[in-house]
N, C-alpha and C positions, 0 to 999 in steps of 0.2 A: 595140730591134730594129734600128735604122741602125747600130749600134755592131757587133751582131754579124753583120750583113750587110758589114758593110766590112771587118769581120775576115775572114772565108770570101772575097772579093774580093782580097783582100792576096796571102790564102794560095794560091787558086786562079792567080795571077797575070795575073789582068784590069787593066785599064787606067782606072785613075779619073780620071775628067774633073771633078768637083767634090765637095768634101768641104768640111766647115767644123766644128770641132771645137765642142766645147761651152762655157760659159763658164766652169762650174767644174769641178776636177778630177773625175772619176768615180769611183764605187765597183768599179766593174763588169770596168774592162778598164782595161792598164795605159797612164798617162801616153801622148799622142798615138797612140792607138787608138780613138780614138772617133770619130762623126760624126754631127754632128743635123741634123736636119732641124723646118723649121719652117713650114709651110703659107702656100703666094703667096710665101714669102720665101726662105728657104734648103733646098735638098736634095741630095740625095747622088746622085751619078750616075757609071754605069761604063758602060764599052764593053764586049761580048765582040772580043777581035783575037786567040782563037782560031780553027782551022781549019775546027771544026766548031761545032753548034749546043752549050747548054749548057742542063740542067736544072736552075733553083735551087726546092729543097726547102725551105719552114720552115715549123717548128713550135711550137709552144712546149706543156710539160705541168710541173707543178707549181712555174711562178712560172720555167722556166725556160726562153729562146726558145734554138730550135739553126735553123742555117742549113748547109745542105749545095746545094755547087755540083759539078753533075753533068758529066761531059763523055768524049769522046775519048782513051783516049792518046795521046799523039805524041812521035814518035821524040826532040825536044828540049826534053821536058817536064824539069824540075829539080826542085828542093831550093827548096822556100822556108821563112826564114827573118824572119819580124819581131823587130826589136829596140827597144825604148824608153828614155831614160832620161831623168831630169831634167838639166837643166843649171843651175837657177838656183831660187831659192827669192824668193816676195814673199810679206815679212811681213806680216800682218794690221795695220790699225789698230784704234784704240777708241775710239769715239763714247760720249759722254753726252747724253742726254736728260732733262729737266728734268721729275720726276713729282709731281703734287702731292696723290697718292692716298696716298700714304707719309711718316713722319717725315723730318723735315730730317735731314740727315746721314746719311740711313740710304742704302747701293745696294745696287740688284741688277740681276743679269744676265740680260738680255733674251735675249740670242743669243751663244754663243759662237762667239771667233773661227775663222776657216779658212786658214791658209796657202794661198793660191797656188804658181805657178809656170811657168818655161818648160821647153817640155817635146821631144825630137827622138824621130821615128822612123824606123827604117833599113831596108831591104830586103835583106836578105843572100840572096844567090843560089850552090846550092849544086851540083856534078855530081861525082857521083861520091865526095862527102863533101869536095872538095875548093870552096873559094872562090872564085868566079868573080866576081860583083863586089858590091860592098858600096854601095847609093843610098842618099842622104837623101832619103824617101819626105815629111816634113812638118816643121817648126818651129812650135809652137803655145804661145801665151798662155795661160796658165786664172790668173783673178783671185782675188783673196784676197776671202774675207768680214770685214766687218769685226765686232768685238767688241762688241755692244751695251750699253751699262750705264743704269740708268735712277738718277737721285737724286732722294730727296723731295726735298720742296718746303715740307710739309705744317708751319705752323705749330702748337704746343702749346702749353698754360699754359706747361709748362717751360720752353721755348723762347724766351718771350717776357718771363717774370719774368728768364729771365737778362738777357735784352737789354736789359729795364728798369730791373735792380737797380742799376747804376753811374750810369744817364743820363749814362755818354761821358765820369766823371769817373775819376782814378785816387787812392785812397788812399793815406797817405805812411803 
């Protein structure tokens, strides 16, 4: 809901006083388009520095929220324009966790991994179809998950007759 209320704020071309992006990348809306909000701690705040008062509309109906901001025309309302793009990609790492419900030797995959990334978004202001000015509206982190793998641990007869068959010696 913060994500697509910030979007309809971008678009409407209100003035954001606080935004704080989420930690990982979204499914929802593209790369630094998003804003969360997190109760006592982080939220999303905009000014109207339009002329007049403004209506915001939201709804949401089958799994889908829509946000509509109502207002005035005015004689120097424009063209707005979001752009997103990645700039830079963080690779995931891989943890092992040591499981001793399962055969020695054996893994499996707890979590798979998430690329991260940094990510820019831009406000492109349009009159007349023609380009008036191009801002860097945010530059935002979203972190990588990492790849979870879990290894038994889990001793066997087999496992242990091997360990035991040499007792440490090597045959010639």
């Amino acid at each position: 809901t913060s994500s697509t209320l910030y979007n309809s704020v971008l678009l409407a071309n209100l003035e954001v006083t606080s935004r704080t992006n989420h930690c990982y990348v979204s499914s929802y809306v593209p790369v630094s388009r998003d804003a969360t909000v997190s109760w006592g701690t982080l939220d999303f705040k905009f000014k109207n520095n339009r002329k007049y008062p403004i209506k915001i509309r939201a709804y949401c109906s089958n799994g889908i929220v829509k946000v509509d901001i109502l207002g005035v025309k005015q004689d120097d309302d424009c063209e707005i324009v979001i752009e997103s793009k990645v700039t830079a990609s963080i690779k995931y790492s891989t943890q092992y966790e040591e499981d001793s419900s399962f055969e020695n030797g054996k893994e499996k995959v707890i979590q798979n991994g998430v690329n991260g990334c940094v990510g820019e978004a831009y406000k492109v202001i349009k009159k007349d179809g023609k380009i008036i000015s191009r801002t860097l509206i945010s530059r935002d982190r979203y972190s990588s998950k990492p790849k979870i793998v879990a290894k038994g641990t889990k001793k066997t007869k087999e496992n242990n007759s091997n360990n035991n068959s040499n007792n440490g010696r090597t045959s010639v």
